[in-house]
Each structure stands twice: as C-alpha cells, then as structure tokens.
C-alpha positions in Angstrom: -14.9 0.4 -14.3 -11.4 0.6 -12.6 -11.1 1.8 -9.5 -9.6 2.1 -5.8 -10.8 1.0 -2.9 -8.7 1.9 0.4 -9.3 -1.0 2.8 -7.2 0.3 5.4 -3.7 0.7 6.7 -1.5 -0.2 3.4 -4.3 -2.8 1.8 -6.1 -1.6 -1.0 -8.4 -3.3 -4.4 -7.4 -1.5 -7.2 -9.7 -3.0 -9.9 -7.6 -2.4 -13.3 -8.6 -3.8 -16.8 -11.2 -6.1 -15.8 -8.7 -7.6 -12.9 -8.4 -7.0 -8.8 -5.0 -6.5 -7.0 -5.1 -6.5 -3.3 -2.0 -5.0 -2.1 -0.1 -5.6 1.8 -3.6 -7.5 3.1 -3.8 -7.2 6.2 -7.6 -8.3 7.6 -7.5 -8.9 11.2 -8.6 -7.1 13.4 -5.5 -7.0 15.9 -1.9 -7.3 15.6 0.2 -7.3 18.7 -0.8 -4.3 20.6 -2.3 -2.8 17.4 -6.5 -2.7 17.2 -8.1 -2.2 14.1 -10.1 1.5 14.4 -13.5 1.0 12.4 -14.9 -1.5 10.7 -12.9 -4.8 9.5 -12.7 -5.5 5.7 -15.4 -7.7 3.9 -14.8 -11.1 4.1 -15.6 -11.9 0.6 -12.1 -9.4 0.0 -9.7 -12.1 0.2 -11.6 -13.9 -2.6 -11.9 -11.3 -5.2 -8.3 -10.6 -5.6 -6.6 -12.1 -9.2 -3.3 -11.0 -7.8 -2.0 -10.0 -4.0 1.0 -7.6 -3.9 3.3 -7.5 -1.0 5.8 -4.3 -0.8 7.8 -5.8 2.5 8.1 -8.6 5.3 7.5 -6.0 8.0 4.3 -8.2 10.7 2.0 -5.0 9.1 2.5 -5.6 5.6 3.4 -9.2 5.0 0.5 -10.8 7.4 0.3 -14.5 7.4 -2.8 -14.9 8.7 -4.6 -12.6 6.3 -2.7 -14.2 3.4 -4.0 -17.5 4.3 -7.9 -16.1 3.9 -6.7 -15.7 0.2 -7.4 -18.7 -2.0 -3.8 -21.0 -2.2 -4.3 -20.7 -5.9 -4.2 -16.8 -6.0 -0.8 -15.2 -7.5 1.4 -13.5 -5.0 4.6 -11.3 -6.1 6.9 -10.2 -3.0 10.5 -9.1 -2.6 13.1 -11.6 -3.3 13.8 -13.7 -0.3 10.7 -13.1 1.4 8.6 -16.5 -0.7 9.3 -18.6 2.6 6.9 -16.5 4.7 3.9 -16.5 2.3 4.7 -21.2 1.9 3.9 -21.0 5.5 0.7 -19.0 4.6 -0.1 -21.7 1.6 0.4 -19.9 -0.9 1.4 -21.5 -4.1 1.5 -19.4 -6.4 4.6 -17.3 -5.8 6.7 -14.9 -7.8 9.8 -13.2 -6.1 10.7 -10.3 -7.5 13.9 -7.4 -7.4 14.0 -4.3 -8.3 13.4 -3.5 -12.0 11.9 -6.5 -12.8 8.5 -6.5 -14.5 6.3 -10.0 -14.0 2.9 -10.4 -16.0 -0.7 -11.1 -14.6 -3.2 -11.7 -17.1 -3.5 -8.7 -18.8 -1.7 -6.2 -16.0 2.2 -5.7 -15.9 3.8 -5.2 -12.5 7.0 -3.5 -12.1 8.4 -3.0 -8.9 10.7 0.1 -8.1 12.5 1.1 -5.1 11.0 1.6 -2.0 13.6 3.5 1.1 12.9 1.3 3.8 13.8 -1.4 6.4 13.3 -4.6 4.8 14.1 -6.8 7.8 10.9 -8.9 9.7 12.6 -9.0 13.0 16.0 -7.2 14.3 17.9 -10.4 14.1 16.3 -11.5 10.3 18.3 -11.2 7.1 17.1 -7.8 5.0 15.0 -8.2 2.1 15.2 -5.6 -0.3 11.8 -3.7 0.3 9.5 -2.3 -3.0 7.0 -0.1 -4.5 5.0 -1.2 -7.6 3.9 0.5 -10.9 1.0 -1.5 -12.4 0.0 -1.0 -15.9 -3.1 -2.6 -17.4 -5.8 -1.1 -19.7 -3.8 2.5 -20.5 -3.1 3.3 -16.9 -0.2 3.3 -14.1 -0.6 2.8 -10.7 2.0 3.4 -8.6 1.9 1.6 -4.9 4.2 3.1 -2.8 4.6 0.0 -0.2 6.4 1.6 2.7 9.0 4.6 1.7 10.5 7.7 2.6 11.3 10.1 -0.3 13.9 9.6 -2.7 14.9 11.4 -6.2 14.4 8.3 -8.7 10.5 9.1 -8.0 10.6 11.4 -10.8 11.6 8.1 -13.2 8.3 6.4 -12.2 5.8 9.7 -14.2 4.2 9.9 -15.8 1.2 8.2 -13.3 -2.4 7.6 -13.2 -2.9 7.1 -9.6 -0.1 7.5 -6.4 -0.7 5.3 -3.4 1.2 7.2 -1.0 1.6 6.2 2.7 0.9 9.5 5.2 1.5 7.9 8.4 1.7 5.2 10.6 0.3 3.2 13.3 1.2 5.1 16.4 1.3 8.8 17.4 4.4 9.6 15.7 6.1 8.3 12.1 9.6 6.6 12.7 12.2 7.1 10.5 12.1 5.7 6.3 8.5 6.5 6.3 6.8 9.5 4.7 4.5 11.7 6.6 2.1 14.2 5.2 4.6 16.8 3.9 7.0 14.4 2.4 4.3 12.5 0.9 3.2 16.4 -0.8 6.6 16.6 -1.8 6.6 13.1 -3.6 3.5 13.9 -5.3 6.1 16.8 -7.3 8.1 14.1 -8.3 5.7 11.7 -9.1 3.5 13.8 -11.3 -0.1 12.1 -10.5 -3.2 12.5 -12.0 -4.8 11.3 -8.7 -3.4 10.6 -5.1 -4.8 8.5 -2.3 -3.5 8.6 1.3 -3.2 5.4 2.3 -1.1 3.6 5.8 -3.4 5.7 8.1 -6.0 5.5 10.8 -6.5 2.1 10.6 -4.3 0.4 13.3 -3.4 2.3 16.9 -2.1 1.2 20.1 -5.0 -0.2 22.5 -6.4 2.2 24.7 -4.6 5.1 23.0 -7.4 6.3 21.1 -9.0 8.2 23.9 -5.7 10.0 24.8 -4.3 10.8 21.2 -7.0 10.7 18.7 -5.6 13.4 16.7 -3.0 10.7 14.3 -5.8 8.8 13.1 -8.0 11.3 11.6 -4.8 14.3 10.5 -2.3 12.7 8.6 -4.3 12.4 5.2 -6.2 15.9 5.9 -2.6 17.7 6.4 -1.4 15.7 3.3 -4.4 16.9 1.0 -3.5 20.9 2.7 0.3 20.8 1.7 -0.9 19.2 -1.8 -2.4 22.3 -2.5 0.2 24.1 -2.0 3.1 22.1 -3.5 1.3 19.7 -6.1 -1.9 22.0 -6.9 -2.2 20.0 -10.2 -3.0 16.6 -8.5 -6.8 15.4 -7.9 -6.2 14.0 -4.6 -8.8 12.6 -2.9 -9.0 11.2 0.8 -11.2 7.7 1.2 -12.0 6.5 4.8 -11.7 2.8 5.0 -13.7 0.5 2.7 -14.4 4.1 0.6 -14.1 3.2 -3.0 -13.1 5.7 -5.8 -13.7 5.9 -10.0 -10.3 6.1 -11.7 -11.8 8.7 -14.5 -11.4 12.2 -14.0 -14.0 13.8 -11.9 
C-alpha cells in the first residue's frame, strides 16, 4: 500500500511502488539549541529507506549524523555540490543532481524542481542550488517541497498526487524564503494536489521556549488546513502528528 508517514520536521517515508524514500532525515533528538518536541523516530527508520532525499545543506536538512544511521550502501540524491557532506557521513552511494534533471531508483523516477531558498550551509560556504522533488512510481507524483517560499513555475509541477508542503519552522516566527501557512494555501492553487500534508513543523524548538511560546508548534498546520478551505477547497489535506502515517487512496 503506498503511503506517507510524517516523521517530523522535513523527514518523511513515503512508501511508493513497493519502495521507501526518506526525505531530509533528521533523527536526533537535538541540534544546537534546537530539542526535539515528542517522541524521536524509530530506529529501525534509517534502515527501511531504498532511497534518502536531501532538498538542501542547511544543519536541519542535510544532518550528518542521522545520515550516517542509514546503511553506506543506501542511494542518496542531493543538490549538486553538496556530495562532500554526505562522504563525510559514509555514504557511498551518491547522485548529485540540478535542476531538471530526472535520476532513476528501481522502479521510482525522481525529478528535482526548483526550490526558492538559501542554499548555503554556513554564511561564509559556497551556495548550492537548493531543490524540491517530484517522484513518480506506480501511477503517482509526489511532490516534496524541501524548503521554499512560493514561486509561479509551481503550476508546471500538476498535475500531483500528494504535496509535501513546509508550514513553518523551528522557532516562533518563519524567516524569510520559507512558506508559512497562507503561502503554503496559496501553493496548494498552483500545485493542484489530490492530497496535502504539512510538514517542517512542531518538531524542533528552542530549549526552554516551549513553556513561553507553545502556540508555533501546534498552529502552523491547523491555520494551513483553515486557509485550504478557503483557497484550495478541492484538496484532501490532511494534518499527521509526528510518526502518523497516511493511505495514499482517496478517503
């Protein structure tokens, strides 16, 4: 049966034709100041995947110590000039991608698209052109949005199965090149989804912040589902709290 499970934060399974993508894993339960909310991903996960996908180099996205729980032998498509980071996390198996460019995994196709976002690791490192994927395998698209704020060529990617669209963040307010809930309704008129997902939400905050600001990890998705109605009332979107899993048929 394919389907979508939201991990957290930007990591996802999307099981598709008898295969299992994990997209941006990240598995610890810290980063910096940043604590996991909830509980942390199986640890079977990073053994399941046929196929990691990473949208960006950003510490959030492109974790090295999560991508090192995932077997050496597992294949790993990222942007074009960011292959040295996952070498340091042993991977072996790498496929560096651009825009437009499709690569083939077993029986799924993986195109990645433009994603409207900072592409650089640190201030001072070089900027790698960050992406969004459309996968295709058994009859469906899936488009994994990565890290983005809104742009027009959206409307190219339809017609889709499934939209992973990011909603937030991991602080109390979205910087800028990111979509929050109303631009992520927006997208969904462009995109033209059967089904949405929220995903890059409540899963990471500031430590300590919680008590004081609870509100951003428990909105973002709710407000996104509200303004759906309203501006995409054709899309089945459906909000999954982290390690929720979803069919891909209709409902």
């Amino acid at each position: 049966m394919d389907s979508l499970t939201y991990i957290g934060h930007a990591t996802t399974l999307l099981r598709l034709d008898g295969g299992s993508i994990l997209t941006d894993p990240m598995l610890r339960t810290w980063l910096g100041p940043l604590r996991r909310q909830g509980a942390p991903p199986p640890p079977e996960l990073p053994n399941v995947a046929d196929l990691v996908l990473i949208s960006h180099p950003h510490r959030d996205h492109l974790d090295l110590p999560s991508l090192r729980r995932v077997p050496a032998k597992t294949p790993v498509v990222l942007p074009r000039g960011a292959g040295g980071w996952a070498r340091k996390a042993g991977a072996e198996r790498i496929r560096e991608v651009g825009r437009g460019e499709t690569v083939s995994v077993g029986e799924v196709e993986v195109t990645a698209v433009r994603a409207e976002h900072d592409g650089r690791r640190s201030p001072w490192a070089p900027d790698v052109e960050p992406l969004g994927y459309v996968i295709r395998g058994g009859g469906r698209a899936v488009y994994f949005a990565g890290d983005t704020d809104l742009f027009p060529e959206m409307s190219e990617l339809a017609p889709l199965d499934l939209a992973l669209l990011p909603v937030w963040g991991w602080g109390p307010t979205v910087g800028p090149r990111h979509l929050d809930p109303e631009a992520a309704a927006r997208a969904l008129g462009l995109l033209r989804p059967r089904l949405a997902v929220p995903i890059h939400w409540g899963t990471f905050y500031p430590a300590g912040l919680r008590r004081l600001r609870p509100e951003p990890l428990v909105q973002p998705p709710l407000e996104f589902a509200r303004m759906a109605r309203d501006l995409a009332p054709e899309v089945d979107v459906r909000v999954l709290q982290p390690g929720s899993e979803t069919s891909l048929e209709q409902s």
